[in-house]
TIMI-2910 file (N, C-alpha, C, CB; in pm, 1 decimal, decimal comma, always signed):
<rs>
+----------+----------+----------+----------+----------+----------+----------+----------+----------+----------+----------+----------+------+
!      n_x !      n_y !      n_z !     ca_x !     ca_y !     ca_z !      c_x !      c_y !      c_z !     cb_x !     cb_y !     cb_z ! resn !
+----------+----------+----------+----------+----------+----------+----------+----------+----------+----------+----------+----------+------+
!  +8645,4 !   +507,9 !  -6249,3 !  +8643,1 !   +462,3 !  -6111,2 !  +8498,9 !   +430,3 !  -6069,6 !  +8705,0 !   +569,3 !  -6017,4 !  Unk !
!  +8487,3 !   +358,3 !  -6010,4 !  +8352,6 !   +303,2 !  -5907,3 !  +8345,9 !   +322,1 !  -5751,8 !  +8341,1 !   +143,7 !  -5915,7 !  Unk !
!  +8225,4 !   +308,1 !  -5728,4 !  +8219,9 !   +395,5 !  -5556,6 !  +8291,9 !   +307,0 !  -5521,7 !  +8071,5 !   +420,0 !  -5444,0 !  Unk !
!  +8333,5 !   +186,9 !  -5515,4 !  +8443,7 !   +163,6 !  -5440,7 !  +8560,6 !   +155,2 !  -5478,9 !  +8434,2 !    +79,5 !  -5388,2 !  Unk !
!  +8600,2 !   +247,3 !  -5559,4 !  +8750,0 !   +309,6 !  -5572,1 !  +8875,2 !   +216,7 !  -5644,5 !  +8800,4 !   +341,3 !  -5413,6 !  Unk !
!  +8778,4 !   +148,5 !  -5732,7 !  +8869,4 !     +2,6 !  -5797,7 !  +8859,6 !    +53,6 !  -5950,8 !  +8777,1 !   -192,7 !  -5770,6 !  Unk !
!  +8974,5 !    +24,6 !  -6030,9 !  +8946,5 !    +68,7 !  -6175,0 !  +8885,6 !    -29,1 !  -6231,4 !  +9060,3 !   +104,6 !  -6258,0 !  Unk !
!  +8842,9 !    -19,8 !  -6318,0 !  +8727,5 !   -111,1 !  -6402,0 !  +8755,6 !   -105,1 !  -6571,3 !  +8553,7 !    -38,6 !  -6369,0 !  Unk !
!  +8791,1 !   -226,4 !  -6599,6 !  +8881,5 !   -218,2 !  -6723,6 !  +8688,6 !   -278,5 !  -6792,2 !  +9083,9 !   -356,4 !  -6734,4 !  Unk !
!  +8711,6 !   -233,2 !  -6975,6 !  +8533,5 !   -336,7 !  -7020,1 !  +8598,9 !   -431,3 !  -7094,2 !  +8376,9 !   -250,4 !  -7142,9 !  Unk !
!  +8566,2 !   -527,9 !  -7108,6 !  +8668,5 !   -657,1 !  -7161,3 !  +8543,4 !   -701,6 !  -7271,2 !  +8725,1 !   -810,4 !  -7011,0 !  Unk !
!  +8584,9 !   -764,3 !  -7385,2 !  +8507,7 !   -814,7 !  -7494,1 !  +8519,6 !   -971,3 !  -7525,6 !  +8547,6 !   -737,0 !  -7612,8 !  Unk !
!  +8414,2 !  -1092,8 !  -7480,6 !  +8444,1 !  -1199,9 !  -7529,1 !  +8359,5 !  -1259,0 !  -7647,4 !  +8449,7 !  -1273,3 !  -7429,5 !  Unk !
!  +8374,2 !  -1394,8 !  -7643,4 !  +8305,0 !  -1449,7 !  -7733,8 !  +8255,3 !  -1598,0 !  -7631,2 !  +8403,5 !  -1468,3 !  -7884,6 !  Unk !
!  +8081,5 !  -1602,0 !  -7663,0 !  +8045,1 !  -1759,1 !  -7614,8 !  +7950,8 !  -1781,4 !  -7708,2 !  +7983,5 !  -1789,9 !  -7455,2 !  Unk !
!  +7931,6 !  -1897,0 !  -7755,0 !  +7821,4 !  -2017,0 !  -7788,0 !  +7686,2 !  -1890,3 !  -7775,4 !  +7816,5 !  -2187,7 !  -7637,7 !  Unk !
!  +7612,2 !  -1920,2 !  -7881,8 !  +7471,7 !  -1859,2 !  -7858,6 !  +7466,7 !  -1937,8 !  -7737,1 !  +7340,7 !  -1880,8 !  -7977,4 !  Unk !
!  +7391,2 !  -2080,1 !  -7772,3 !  +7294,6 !  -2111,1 !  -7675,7 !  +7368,5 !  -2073,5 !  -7544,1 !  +7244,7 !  -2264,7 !  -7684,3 !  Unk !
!  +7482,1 !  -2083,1 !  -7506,3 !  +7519,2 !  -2026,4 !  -7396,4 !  +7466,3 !  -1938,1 !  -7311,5 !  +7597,5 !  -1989,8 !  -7416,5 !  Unk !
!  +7515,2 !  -1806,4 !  -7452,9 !  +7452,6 !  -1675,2 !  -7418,9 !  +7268,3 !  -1677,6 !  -7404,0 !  +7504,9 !  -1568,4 !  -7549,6 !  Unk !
!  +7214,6 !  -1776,3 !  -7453,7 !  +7074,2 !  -1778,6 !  -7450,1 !  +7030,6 !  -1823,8 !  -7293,9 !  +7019,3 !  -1882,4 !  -7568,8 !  Unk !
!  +7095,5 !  -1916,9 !  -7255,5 !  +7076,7 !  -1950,6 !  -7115,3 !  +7175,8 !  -1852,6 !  -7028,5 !  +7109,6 !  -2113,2 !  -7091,4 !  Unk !
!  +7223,0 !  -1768,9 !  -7049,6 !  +7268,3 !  -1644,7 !  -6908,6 !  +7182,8 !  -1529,7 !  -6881,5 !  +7415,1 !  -1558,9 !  -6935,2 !  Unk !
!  +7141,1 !  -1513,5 !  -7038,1 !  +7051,2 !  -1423,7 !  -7043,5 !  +6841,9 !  -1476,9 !  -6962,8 !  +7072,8 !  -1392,9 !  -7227,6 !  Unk !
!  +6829,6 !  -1604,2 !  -6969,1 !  +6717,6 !  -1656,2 !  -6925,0 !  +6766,1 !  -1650,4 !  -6778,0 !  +6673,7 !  -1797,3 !  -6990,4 !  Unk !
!  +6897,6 !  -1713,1 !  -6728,5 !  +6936,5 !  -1687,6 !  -6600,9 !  +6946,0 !  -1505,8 !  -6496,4 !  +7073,0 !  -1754,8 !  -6624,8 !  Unk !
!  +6951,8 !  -1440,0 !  -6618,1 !  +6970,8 !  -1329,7 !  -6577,1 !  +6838,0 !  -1240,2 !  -6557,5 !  +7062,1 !  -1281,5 !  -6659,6 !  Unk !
!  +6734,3 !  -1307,2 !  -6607,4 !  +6582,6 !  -1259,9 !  -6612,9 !  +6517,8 !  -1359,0 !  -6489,9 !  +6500,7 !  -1290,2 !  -6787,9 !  Unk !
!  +6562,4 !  -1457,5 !  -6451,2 !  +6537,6 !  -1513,5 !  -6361,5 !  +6583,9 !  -1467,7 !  -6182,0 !  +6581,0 !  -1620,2 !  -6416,1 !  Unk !
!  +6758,0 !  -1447,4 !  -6247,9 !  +6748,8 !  -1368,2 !  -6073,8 !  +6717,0 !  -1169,5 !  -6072,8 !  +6961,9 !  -1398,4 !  -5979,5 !  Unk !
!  +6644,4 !  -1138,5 !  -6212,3 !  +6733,9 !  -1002,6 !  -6190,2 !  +6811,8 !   -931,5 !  -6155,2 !  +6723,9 !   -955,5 !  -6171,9 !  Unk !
!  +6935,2 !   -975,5 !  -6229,3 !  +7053,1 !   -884,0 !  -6193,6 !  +7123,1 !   -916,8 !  -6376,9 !  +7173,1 !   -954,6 !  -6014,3 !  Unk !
!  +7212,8 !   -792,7 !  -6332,0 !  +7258,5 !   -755,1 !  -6502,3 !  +7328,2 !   -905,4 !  -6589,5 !  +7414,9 !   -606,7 !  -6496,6 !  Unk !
!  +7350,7 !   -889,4 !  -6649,3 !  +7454,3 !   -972,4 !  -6745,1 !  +7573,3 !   -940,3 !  -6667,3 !  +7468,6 !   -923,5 !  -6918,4 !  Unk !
!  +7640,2 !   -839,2 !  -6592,3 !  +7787,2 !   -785,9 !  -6606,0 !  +7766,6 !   -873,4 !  -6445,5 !  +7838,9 !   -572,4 !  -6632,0 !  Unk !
!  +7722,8 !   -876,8 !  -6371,9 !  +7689,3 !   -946,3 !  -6214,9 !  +7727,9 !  -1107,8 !  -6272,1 !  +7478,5 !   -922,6 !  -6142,0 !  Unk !
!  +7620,2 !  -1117,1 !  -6373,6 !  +7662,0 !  -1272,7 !  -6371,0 !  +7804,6 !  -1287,9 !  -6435,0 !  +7550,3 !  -1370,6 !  -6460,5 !  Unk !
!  +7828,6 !  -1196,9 !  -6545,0 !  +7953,2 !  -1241,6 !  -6541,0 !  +8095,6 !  -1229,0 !  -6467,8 !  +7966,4 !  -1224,0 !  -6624,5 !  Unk !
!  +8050,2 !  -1112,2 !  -6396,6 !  +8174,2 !  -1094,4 !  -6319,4 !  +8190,2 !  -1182,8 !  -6206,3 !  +8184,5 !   -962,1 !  -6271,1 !  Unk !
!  +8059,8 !  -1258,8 !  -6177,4 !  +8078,7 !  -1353,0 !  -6041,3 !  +8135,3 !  -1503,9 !  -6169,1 !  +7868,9 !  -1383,9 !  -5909,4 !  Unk !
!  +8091,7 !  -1505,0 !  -6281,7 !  +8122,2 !  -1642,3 !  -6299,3 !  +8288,3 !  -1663,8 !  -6275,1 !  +8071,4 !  -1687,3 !  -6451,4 !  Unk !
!  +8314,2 !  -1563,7 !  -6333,2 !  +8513,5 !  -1516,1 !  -6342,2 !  +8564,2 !  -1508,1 !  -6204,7 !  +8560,7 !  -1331,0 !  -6416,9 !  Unk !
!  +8462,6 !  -1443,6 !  -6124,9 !  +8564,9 !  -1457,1 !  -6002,9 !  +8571,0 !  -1581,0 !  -5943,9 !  +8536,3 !  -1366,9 !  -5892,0 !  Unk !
!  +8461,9 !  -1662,8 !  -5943,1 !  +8439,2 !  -1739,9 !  -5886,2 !  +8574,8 !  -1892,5 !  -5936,1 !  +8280,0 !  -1739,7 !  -5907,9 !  Unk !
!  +8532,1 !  -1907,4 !  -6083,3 !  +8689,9 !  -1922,0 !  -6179,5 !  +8804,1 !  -1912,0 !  -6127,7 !  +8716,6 !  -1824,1 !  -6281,0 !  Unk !
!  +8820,8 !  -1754,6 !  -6062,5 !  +8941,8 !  -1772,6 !  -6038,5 !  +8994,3 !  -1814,5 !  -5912,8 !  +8989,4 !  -1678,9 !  -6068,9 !  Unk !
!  +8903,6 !  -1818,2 !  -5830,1 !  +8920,9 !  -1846,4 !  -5701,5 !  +8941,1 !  -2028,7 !  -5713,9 !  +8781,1 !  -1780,2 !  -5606,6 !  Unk !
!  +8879,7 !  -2075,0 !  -5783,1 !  +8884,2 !  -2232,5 !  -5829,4 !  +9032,8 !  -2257,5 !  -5877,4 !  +8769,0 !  -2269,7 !  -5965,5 !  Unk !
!  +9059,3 !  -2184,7 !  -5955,3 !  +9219,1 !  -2238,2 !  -5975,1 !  +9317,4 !  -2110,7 !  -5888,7 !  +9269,0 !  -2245,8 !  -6182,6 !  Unk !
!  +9268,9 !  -2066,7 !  -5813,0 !  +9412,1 !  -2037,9 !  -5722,8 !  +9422,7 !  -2134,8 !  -5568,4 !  +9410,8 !  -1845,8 !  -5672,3 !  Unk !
!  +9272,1 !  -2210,5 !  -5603,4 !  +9246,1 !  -2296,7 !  -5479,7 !  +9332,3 !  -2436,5 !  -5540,4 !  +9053,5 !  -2322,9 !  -5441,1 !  Unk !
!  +9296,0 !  -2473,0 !  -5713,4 !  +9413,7 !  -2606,3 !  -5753,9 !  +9523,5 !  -2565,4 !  -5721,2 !  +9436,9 !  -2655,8 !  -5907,9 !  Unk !
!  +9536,0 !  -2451,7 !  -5731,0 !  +9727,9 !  -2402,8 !  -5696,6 !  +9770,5 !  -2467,7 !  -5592,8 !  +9771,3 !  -2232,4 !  -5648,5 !  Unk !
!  +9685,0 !  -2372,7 !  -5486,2 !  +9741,2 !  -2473,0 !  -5342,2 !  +9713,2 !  -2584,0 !  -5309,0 !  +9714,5 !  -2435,7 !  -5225,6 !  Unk !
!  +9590,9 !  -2633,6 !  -5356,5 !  +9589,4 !  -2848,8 !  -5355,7 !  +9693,2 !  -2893,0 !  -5436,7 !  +9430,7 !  -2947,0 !  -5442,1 !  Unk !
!  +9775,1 !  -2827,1 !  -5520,2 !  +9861,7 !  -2926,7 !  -5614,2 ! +10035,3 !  -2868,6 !  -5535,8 !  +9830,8 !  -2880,0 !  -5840,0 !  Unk !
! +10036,3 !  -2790,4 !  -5460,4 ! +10138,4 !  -2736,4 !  -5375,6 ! +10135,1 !  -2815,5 !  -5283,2 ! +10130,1 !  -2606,3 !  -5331,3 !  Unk !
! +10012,0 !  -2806,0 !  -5216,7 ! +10021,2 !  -2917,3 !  -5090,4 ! +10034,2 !  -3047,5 !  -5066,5 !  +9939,1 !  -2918,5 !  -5033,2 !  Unk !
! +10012,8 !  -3108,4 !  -5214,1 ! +10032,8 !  -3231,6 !  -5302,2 ! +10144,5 !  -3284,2 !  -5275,5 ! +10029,9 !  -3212,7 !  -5440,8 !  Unk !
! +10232,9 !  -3205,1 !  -5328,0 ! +10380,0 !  -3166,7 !  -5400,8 ! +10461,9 !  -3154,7 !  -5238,6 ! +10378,0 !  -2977,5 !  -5521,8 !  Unk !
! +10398,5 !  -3068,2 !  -5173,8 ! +10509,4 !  -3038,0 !  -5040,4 ! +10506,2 !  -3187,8 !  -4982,1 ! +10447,5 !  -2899,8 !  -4900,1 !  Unk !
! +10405,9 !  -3241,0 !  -4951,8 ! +10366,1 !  -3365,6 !  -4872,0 ! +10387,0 !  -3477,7 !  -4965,3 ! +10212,3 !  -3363,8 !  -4817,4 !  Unk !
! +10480,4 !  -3495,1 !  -5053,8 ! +10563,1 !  -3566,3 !  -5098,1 ! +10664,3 !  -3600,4 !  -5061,5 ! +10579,3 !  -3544,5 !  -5168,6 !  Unk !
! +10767,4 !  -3483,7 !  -5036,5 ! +10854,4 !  -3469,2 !  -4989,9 ! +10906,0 !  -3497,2 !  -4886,2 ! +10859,6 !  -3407,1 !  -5000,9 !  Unk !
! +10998,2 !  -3576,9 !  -4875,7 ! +11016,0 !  -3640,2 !  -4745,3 ! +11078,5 !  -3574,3 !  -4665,2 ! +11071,9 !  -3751,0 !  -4744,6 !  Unk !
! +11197,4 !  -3459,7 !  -4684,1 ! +11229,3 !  -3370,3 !  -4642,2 ! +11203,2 !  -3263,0 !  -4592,0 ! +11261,5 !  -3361,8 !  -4679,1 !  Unk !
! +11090,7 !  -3180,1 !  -4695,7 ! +11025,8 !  -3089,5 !  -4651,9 ! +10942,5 !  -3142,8 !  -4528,1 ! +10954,9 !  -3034,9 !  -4758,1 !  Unk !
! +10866,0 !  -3261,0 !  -4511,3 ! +10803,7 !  -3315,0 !  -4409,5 ! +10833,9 !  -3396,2 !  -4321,6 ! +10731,6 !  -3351,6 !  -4438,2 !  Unk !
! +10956,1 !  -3398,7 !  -4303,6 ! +11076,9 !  -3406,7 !  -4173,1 ! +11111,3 !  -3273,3 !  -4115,7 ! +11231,0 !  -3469,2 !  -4225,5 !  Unk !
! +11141,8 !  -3204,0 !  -4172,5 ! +11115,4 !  -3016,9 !  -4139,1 ! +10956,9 !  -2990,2 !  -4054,5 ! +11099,0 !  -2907,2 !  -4334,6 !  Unk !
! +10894,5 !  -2989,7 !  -4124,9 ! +10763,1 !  -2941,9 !  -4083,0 ! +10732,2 !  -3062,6 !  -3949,4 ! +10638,3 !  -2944,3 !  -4232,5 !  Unk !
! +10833,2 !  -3191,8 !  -3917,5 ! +10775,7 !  -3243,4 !  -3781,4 ! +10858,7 !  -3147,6 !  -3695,7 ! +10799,9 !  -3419,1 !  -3743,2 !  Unk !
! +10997,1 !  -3153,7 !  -3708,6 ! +11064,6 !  -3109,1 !  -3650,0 ! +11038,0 !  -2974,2 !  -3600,1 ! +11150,4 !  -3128,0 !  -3703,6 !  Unk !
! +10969,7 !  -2927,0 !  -3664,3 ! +10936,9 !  -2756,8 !  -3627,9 ! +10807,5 !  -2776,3 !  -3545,9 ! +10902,6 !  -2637,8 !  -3783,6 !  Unk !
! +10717,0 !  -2858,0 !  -3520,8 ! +10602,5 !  -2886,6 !  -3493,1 ! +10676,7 !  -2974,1 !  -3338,9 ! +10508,8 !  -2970,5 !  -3631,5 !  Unk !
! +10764,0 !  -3039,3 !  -3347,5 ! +10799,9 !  -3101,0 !  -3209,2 ! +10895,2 !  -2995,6 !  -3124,0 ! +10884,3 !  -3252,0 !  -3233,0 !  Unk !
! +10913,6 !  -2861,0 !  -3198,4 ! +11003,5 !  -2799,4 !  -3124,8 ! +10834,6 !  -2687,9 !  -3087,5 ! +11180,4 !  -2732,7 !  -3222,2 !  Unk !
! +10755,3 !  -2700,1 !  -3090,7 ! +10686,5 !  -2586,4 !  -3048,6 ! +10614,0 !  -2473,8 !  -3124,5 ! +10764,5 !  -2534,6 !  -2986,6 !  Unk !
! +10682,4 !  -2465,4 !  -3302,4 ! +10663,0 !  -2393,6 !  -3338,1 ! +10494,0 !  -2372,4 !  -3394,4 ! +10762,6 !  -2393,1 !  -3396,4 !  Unk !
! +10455,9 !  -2281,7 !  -3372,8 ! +10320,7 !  -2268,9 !  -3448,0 ! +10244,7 !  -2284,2 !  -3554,7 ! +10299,6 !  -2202,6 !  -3450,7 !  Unk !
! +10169,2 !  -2353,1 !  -3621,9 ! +10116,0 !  -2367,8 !  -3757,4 !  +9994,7 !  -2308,5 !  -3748,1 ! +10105,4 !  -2506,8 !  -3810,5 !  Unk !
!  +9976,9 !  -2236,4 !  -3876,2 !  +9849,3 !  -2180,0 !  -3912,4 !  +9778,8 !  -2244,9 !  -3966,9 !  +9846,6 !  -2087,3 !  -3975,0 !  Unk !
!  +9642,5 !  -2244,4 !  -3971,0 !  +9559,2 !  -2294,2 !  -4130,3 !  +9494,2 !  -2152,9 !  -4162,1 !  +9406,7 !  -2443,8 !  -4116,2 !  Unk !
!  +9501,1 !  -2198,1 !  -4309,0 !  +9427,2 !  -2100,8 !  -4409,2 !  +9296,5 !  -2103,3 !  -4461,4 !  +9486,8 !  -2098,1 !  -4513,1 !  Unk !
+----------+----------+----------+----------+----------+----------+----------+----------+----------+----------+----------+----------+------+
</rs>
């Protein structure tokens, strides 16, 4: 466990030297660990494709001619829409 109370699995990959040669120059540059940069590169990753998820959903809904005869109809009766 970690002070903030999240389990923490250690995961093992594989990259490209030169890769690894430039994270490690990056990582002497901002000082902060290897595990910082990599854990932001991954999150950051994943936040990128759960963001294609919903551009290719919203794609897909607003195709639909139905679904977006619904969504006027609910919009001319009053109902509320959020954004995210």
């Amino acid at each position: 466990m970690t002070g903030s109370n999240k389990t923490v699995e250690k995961v093992t990959f594989n990259i490209p030297s030169e890769l690894k040669k430039d994270v490690v120059k990056l990582k002497e540059e901002l000082k902060v660990s290897l595990n910082t940069i990599y854990k932001n590169a991954i999150t950051e990753y994943v936040k990128r494709q759960e963001l294609k998820k919903w551009e290719q959903g919203a794609s897909k809904a607003s195709q639909n001619k139905e679904y977006m005869s619904e969504c006027k109809n609910m919009a001319d009766s009053g109902v509320n829409f959020y954004e995210y």
